[in-house]
FIMI-216071 format. One record per residue (C-alpha): x, y, z; residue in three letters. Coordinates in steps of 0.2 Angstrom, whole numbers, always signed. Last residue first. Example, Ala and Ser with C-alpha at 12.3 -4.5 7.8 and 13.67 -1.06 7.14 Angstrom:
> +68, -5, +36, SER $
> +62, -22, +39, ALA $
***
This chain:
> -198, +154, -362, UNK $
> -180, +147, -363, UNK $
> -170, +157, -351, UNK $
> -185, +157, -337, UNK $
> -184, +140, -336, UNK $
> -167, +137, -333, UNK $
> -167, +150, -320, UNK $
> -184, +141, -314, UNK $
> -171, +126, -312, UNK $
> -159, +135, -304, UNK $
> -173, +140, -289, UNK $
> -176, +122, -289, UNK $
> -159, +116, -284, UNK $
> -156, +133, -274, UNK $
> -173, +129, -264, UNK $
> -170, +112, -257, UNK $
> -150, +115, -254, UNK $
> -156, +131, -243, UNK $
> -167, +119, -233, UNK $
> -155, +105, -230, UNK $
> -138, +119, -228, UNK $
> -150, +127, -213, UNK $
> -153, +112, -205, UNK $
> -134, +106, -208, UNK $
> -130, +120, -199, UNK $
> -139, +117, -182, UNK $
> -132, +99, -184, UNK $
> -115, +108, -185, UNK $
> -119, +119, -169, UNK $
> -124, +106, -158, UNK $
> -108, +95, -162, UNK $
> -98, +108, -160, UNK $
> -107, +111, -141, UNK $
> -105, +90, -141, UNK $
> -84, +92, -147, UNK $
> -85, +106, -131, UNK $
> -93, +94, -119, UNK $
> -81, +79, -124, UNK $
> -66, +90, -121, UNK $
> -72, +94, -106, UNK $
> -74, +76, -100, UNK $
> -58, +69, -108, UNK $
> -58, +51, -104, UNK $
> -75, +41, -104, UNK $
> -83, +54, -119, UNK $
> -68, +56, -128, UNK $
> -74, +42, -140, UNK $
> -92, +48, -140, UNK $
> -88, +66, -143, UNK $
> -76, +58, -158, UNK $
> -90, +48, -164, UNK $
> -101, +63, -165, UNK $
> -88, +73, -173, UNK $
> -85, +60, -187, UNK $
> -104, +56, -192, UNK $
> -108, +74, -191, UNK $
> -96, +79, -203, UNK $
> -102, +63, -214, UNK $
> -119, +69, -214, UNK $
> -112, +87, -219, UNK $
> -103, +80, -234, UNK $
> -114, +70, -238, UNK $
> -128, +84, -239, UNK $
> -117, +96, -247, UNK $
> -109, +82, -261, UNK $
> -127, +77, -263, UNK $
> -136, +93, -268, UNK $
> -122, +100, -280, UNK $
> -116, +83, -289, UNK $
> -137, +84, -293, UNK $
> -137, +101, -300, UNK $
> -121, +102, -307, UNK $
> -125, +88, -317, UNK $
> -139, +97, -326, UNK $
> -129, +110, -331, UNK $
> -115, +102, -337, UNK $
> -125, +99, -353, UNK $
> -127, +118, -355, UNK $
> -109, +123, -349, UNK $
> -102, +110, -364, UNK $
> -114, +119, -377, UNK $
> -105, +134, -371, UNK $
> -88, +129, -372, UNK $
> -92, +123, -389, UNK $
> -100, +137, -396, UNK $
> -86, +149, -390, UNK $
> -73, +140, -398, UNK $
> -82, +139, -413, UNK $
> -85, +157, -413, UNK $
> -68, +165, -406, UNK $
> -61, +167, -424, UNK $
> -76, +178, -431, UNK $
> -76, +190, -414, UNK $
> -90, +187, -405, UNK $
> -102, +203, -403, UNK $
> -117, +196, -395, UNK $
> -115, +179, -387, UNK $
> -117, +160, -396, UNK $
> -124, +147, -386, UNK $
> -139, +160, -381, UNK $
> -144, +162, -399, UNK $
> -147, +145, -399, UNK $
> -162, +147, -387, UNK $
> -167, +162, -394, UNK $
> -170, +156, -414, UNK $
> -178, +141, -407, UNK $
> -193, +149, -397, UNK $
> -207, +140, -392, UNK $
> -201, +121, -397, UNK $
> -181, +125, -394, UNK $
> -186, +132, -377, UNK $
> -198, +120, -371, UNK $
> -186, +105, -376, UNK $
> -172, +115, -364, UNK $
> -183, +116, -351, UNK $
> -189, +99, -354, UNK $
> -169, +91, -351, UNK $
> -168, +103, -335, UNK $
> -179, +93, -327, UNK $
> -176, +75, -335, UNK $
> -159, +79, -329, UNK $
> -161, +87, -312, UNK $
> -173, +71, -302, UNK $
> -166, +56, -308, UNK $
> -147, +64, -307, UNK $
> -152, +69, -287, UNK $
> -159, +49, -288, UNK $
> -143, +40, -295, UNK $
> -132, +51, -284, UNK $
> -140, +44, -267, UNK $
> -137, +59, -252, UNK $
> -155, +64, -258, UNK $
> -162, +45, -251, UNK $
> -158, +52, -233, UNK $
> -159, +36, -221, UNK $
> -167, +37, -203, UNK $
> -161, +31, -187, UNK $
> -159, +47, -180, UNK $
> -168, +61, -188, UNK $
> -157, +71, -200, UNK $
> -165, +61, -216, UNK $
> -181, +70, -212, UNK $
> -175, +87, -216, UNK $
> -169, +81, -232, UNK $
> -182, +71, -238, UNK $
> -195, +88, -232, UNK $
> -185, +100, -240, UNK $
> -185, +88, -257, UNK $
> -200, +83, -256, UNK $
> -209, +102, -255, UNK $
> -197, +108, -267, UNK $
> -200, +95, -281, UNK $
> -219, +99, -277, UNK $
> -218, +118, -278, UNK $
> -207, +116, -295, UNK $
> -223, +104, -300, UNK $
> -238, +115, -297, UNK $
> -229, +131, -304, UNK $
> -222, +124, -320, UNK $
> -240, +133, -327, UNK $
> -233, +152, -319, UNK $
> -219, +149, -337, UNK $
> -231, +159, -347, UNK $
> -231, +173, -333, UNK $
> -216, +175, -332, UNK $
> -203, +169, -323, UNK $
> -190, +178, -307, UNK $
> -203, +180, -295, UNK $
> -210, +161, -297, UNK $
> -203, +153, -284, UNK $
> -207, +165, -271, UNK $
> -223, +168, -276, UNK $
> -222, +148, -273, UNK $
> -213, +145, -259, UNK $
> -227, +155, -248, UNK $
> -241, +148, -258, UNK $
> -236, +131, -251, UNK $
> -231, +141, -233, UNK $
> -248, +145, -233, UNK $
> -255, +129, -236, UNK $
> -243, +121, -226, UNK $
> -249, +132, -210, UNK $
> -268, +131, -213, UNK $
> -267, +113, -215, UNK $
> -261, +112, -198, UNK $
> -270, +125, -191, UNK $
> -288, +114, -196, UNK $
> -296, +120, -211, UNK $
> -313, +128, -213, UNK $
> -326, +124, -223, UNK $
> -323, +104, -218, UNK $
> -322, +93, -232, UNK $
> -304, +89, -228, UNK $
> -286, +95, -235, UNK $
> -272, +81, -234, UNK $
> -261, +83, -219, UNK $
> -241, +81, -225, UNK $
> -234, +65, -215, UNK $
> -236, +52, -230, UNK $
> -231, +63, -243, UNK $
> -216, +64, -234, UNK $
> -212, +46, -232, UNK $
> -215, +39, -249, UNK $
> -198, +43, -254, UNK $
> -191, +35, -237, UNK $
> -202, +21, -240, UNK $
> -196, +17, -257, UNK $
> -176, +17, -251, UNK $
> -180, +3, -240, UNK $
> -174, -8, -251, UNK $
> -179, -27, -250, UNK $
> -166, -39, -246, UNK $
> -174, -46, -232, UNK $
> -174, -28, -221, UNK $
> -162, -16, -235, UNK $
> -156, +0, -229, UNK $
> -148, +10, -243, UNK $
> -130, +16, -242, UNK $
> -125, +31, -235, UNK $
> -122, +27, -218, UNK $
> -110, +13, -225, UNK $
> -97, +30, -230, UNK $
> -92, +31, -212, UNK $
> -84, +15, -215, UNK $
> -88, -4, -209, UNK $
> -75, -20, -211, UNK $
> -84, -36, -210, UNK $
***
C-alpha cells in the first residue's frame, strides 16, 4: 500500500472504530475538576485563573449584553488550545486538522450570531449589508458582494484553522523525515535540519495557541456586530 504525508492526517481507527472520539474527550479528560475542599490545590488555582484570564480578554471588545456567550466562547477556546496542543505530542492525532469538524464548530457559531442579530435588532443587522452613502447604481452590487462576505464568513474560519495546523504538521512531517534521511550520511547537515526542526516545532506552538484564540476572538467580532 502506497503511504503519503497526507495519511498522518487521517483518523486512527483500532477494529474499525475511530478514534477520533477520544481525542475530543481528551481534554476534558486531563483539566482538574474543582473539589469540596475550601481551598484549591495549585493546579486548579492555575486553570482557573487562566479561565478568567481568557475571558476578560475575550470579552473586551462585547458589551455587556453579549458577557452571557462568555461560558461557551471560553469553553470553544479551552478545547480548542488544548486539541491543538495536544495533537503535537508523538503518537497522537489532531481532530482540528479534520475540515468536517472546524466547519462543525464555526457554522453553527457564526450561524446564532447572525439569528441574534436579526431577532434583537433587524434594522442594524441589514443595514450593515448595505454602507452609508452608496451611490444609487452601486447598491445591488454592493448588497451581493456583502451578502457573499457574510456566508463566507463562516468558512474562513474553519479553512483558517486547518490549512495553519496542516500545513505546519506537514512541515514537521518533511523536515523530520529529511533529518532522519541524512541522518547516517551528512552528520552536520542532519544536526542543522534537527536545530530547524527545533525551531519549527517551537512555531507550531505558537501558531496552535494563536489559531485557538483568532477563531474565537472573530467569532466575538461577529458577536459584537449583531448585538
Amino acid at each position: 500500500m502506497n503511504l503519503t504525508f497526507f495519511d498522518q492526517f487521517m483518523s486512527p481507527q483500532i477494529l474499525g472504530i475511530p478514534l477520533i472520539i477520544l481525542a475530543l474527550l481528551m481534554p476534558s479528560i486531563i483539566f482538574p475538576t474543582p473539589s469540596n475542599r475550601w481551598l484549591a490545590n495549585r493546579l486548579s488555582t492555575l486553570q482557573m485563573w487562566t479561565i478568567n484570564l481568557f475571558t476578560k480578554q475575550l470579552m473586551l471588545p462585547i458589551n455587556k449584553t453579549g458577557h452571557k456567550w462568555s461560558m461557551i466562547l471560553t469553553s470553544l477556546m479551552a478545547m480548542l488550545l488544548v486539541t491543538n496542543l495536544l495533537g503535537l505530542l508523538p503518537y497522537t492525532f489532531t481532530p482540528t486538522t479534520q475540515l468536517s469538524m472546524n466547519m462543525g464548530l464555526a457554522i453553527p457559531m457564526w450561524l446564532a450570531t447572525v439569528l441574534t442579530g436579526l431577532r434583537n435588532q433587524l434594522t442594524t443587522s441589514l443595514g450593515h449589508l448595505l454602507p452609508e452613502g452608496t451611490p444609487t447604481l452601486l447598491i445591488p452590487v454592493l448588497i451581493i458582494i456583502e451578502t457573499i462576505s457574510l456566508f463566507i464568513r463562516p468558512l474562513a474560519l474553519g479553512v483558517r484553522l486547518t490549512a495553519n495546523l496542516t500545513a505546519g504538521h506537514l512541515l514537521i512531517q518533511l523536515t523530520s523525515s529529511a533529518m532522519l534521511a541524512l541522518l547516517p550520511t551528512m552528520m552536520t547537515l542532519s544536526i542543522l535540519t534537527g536545530t530547524i526542526l527545533l525551531l519549527l516545532t517551537i512555531l507550531e506552538l505558537a501558531v496552535a495557541v494563536i489559531q485557538a484564540y483568532v477563531f474565537v476572538l472573530l467569532l466575538c467580532l461577529y458577536l459584537q456586530e449583531n448585538i
